[in-house]
N, C-alpha and C positions, 0 to 999 in steps of 0.2 A: 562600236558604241552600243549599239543594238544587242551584238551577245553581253556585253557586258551589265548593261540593266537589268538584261532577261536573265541572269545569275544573280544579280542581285536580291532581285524582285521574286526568285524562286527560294535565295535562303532564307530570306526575312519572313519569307512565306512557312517556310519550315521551324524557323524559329518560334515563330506566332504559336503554331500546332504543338510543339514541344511543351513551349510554357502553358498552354493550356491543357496538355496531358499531368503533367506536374501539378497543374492545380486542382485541379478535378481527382489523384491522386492522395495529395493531401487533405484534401477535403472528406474524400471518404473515409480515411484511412483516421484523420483528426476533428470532423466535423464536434464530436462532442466536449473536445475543449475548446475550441472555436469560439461559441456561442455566450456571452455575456449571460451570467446566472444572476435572478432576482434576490432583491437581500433577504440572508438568511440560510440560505442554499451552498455549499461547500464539495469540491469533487475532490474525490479522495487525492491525496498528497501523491506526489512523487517524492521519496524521501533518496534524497541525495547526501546532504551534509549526515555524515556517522560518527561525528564527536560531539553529542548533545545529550552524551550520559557520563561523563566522566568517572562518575562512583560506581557503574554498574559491574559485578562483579559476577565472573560464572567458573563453575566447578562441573567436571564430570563425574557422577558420582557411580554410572555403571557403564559397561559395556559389552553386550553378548558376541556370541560365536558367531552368528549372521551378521553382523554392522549395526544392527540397533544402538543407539548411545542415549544416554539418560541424562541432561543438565540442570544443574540448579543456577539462576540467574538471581542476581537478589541486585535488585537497582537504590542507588542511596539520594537522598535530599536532590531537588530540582531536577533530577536526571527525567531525561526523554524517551518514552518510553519506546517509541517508534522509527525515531533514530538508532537506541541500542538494541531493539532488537534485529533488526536491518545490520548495525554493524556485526554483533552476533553471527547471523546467518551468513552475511559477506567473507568473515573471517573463517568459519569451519567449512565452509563451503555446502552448507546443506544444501541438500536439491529436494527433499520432499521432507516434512513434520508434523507435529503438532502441540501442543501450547494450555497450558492449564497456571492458575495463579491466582492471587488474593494480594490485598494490601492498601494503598492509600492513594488518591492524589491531593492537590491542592488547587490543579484547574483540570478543566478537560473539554473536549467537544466531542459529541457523540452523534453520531445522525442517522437517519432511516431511509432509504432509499427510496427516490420518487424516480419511477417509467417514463413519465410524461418532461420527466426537466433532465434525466437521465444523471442526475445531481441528487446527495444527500442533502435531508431538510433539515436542518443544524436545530441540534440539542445540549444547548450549552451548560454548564457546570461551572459557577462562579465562585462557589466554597469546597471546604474541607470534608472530603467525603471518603465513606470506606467504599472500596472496590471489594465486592459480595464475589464476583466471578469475571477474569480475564479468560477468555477461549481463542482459540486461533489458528491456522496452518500456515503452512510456507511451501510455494512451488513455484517453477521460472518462470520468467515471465521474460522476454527477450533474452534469456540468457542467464539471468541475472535471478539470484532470488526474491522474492517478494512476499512482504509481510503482511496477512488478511488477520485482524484480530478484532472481534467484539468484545463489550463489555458492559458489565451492570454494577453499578455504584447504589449507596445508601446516603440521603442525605441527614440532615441533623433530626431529622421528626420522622425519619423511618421509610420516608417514601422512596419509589425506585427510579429510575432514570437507565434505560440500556438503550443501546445502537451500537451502530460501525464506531470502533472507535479511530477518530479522525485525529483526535492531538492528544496528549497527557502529559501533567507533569506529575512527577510523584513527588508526594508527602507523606508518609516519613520512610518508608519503604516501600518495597511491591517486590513481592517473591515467586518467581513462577519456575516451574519444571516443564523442560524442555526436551521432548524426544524428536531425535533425530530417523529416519529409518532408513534401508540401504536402497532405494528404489528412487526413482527421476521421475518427479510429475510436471505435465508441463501445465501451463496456462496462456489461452489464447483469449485476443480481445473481440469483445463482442461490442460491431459497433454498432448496431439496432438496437439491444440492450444497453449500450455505453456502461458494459464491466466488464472484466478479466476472469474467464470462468477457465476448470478444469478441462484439459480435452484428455481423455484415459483411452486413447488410442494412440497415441504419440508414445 
């Protein structure tokens, strides 16, 4: 009865140690979404669902002798802009680009990075505005590619609004060219920062 306790009493013991390597693990590893954001505050999207552009429509309009590829994307009424471009990249399998583009939405969130909440400070967009400049790259991020794109909108009296762009819907179009190039960037997460930067050693 005695070995039998003392086996017991020694896995429980082990199990204790585990679950707490595991959480101390994910804590480091997730502590910055963890953390309850004050309102106002938005951490960039995981964009999962890729059918939230239904009209978005792309054409390759060149392609060089090295793998360089050139596309035009043109997204139509209520399409997402961050879902299709996410689906986009999913589907050609780009591993490394970048993103230039003009056009419309009709909502959007845009935000600016705060250090200190390791969360963007939302910059919301409640009318119909022209989008002056979408810019952007794409590079892995677990494997997967991932879409970093800012923007600068004009609203009805001329004034600007830019940040991260965190959601958009388009109205009445959004037209962007898309280069693809033959080269694998990766991107690692930075959890003292709480963002996903370049590592150009990989």
């Amino acid at each position: 009865m005695k070995i039998i306790n003392h086996t017991r009493l020694r896995w429980t013991g082990w199990m204790f140690t585990l679950c707490g390597m595991l959480a101390t693990t994910a804590y480091l590893h997730g502590q910055t979404d963890s953390k309850p954001l004050p309102a106002g505050y938005t951490r960039a999207p995981l964009i999962t669902d890729l059918s939230r552009a239904p009209k978005m429509q792309v054409r390759k309009v060149s392609e060089q002798p090295n793998g360089q590829k050139v596309y035009a994307i043109v997204f139509g009424e209520n399409d997402d802009v961050l879902s299709g471009l996410t689906a986009f990249a999913v589907r050609e399998k780009i591993t490394a680009g970048h993103l230039t583009g003009i056009g419309g939405f009709s909502r959007a969130k845009l935000g600016c990075f705060d250090f200190t909440k390791k969360a963007y400070r939302d910059i919301p967009i409640t009318e119909q505005v022209e989008v002056i400049s979408i810019i952007g790259d794409v590079g892995l991020l677990d494997g997967k590619p991932q879409v970093h794109v800012h923007s600068g909108v004009s609203l009805h009296d001329g004034q600007m609004r830019a940040g991260h762009l965190l959601e958009a819907t388009v109205y009445p179009t959004l037209e962007i060219y898309f280069t693809s190039v033959p080269a694998k960037l990766v991107k690692q997460r930075n959890v003292e920062q709480g963002i996903a930067v370049f590592n150009l050693s990989e």
